[in-house]
mmCIF file of the C-alpha atoms, coordinates in Angstrom:
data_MODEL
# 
_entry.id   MODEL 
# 
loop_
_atom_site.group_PDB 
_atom_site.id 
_atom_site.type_symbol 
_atom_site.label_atom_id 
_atom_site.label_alt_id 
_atom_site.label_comp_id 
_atom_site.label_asym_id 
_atom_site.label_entity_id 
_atom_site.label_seq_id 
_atom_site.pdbx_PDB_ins_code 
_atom_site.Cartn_x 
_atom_site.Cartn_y 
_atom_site.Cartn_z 
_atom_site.occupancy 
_atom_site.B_iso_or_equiv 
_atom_site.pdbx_formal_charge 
_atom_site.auth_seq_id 
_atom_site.auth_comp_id 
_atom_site.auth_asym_id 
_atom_site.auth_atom_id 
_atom_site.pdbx_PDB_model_num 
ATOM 1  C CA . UNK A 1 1  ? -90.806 -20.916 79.179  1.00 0.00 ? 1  UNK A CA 1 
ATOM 2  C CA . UNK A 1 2  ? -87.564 -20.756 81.042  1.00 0.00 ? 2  UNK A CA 1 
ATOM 3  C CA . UNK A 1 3  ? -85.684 -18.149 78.802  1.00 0.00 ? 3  UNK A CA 1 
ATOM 4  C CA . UNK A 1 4  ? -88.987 -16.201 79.013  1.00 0.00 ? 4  UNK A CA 1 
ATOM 5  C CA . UNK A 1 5  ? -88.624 -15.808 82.657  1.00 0.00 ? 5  UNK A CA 1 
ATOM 6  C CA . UNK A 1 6  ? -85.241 -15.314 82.653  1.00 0.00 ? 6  UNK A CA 1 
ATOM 7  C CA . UNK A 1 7  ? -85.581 -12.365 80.673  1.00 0.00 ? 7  UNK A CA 1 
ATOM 8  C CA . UNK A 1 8  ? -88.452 -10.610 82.833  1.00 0.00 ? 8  UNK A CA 1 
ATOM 9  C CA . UNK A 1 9  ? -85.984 -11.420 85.636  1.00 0.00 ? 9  UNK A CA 1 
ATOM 10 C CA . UNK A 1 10 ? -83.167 -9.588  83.780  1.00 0.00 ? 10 UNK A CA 1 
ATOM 11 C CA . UNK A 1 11 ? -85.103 -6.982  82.677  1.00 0.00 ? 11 UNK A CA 1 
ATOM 12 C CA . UNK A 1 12 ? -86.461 -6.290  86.426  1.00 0.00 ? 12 UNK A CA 1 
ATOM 13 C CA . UNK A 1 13 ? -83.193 -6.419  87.607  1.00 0.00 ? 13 UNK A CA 1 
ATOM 14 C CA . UNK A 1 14 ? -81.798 -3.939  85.396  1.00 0.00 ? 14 UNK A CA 1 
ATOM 15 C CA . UNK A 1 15 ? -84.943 -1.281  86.386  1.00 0.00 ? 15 UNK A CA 1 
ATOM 16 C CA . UNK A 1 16 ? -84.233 -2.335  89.729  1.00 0.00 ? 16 UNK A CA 1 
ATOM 17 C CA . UNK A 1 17 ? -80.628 -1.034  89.145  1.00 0.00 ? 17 UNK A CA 1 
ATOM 18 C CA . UNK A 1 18 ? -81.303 1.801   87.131  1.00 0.00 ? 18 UNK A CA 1 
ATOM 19 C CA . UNK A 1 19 ? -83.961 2.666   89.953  1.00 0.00 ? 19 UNK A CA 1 
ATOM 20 C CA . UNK A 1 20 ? -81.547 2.290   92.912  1.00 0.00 ? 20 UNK A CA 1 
ATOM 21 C CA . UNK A 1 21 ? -79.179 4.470   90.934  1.00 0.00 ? 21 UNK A CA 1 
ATOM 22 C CA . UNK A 1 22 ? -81.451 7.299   90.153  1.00 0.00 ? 22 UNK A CA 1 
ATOM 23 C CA . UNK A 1 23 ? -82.582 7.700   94.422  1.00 0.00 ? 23 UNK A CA 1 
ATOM 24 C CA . UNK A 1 24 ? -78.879 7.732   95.463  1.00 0.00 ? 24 UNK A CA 1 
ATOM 25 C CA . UNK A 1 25 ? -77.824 10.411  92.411  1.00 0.00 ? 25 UNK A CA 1 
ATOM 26 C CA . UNK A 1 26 ? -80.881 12.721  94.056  1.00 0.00 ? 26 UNK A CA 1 
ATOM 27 C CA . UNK A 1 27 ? -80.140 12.070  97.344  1.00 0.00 ? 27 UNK A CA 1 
ATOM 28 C CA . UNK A 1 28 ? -76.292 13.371  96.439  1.00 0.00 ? 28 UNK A CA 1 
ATOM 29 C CA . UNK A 1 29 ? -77.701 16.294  94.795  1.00 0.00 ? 29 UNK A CA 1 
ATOM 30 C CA . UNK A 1 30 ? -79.569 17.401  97.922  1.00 0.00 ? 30 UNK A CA 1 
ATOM 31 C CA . UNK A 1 31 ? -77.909 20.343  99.424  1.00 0.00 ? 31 UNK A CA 1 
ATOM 32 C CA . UNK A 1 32 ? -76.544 19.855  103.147 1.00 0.00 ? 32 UNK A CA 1 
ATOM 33 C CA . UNK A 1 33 ? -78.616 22.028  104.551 1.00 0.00 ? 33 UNK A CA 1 
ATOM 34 C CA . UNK A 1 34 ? -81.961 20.418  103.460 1.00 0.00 ? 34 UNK A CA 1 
ATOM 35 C CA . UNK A 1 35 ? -80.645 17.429  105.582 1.00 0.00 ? 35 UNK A CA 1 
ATOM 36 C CA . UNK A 1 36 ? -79.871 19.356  108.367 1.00 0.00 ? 36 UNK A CA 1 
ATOM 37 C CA . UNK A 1 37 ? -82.911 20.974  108.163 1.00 0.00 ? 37 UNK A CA 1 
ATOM 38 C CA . UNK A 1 38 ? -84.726 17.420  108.318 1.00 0.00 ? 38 UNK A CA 1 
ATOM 39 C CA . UNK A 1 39 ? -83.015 16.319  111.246 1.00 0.00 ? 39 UNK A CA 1 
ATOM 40 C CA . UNK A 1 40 ? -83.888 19.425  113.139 1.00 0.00 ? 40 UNK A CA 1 
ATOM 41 C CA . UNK A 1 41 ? -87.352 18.766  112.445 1.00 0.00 ? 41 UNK A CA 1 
ATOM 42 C CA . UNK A 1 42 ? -87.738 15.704  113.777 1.00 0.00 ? 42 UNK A CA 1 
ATOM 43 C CA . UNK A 1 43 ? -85.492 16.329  116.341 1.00 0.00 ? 43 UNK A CA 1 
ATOM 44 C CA . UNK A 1 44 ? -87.988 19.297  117.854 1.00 0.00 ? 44 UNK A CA 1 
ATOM 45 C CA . UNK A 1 45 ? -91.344 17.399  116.892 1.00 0.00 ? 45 UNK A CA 1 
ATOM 46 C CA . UNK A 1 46 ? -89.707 14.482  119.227 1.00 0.00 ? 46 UNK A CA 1 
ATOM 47 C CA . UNK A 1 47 ? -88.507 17.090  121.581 1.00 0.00 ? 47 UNK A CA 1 
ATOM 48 C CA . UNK A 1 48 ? -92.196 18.390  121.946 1.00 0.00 ? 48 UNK A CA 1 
ATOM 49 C CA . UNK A 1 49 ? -93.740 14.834  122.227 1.00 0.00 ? 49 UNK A CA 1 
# 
């Protein structure tokens, strides 16, 4: 039973990884501008609150 559950727990982990991995490589491919673009956004919809 123990091995069983440590292999869910190492398999999670490793989708966890592969997961975390995957956001920050899209987030890097993001061009600048799209960020900037999201800042200014929010920046005028708090300005105009």
């Amino acid at each position: 039973m123990r091995k069983r559950i440590a292999q869910v727990g190492h398999r999670f982990d490793a989708f966890l990884r592969a997961f975390v991995d995957a956001k920050t490589r899209v987030a890097s491919t993001l061009p600048e501008n799209a960020k900037d673009n999201c800042s200014k956004e929010m920046e005028s919809r708090a300005a105009g609150l």
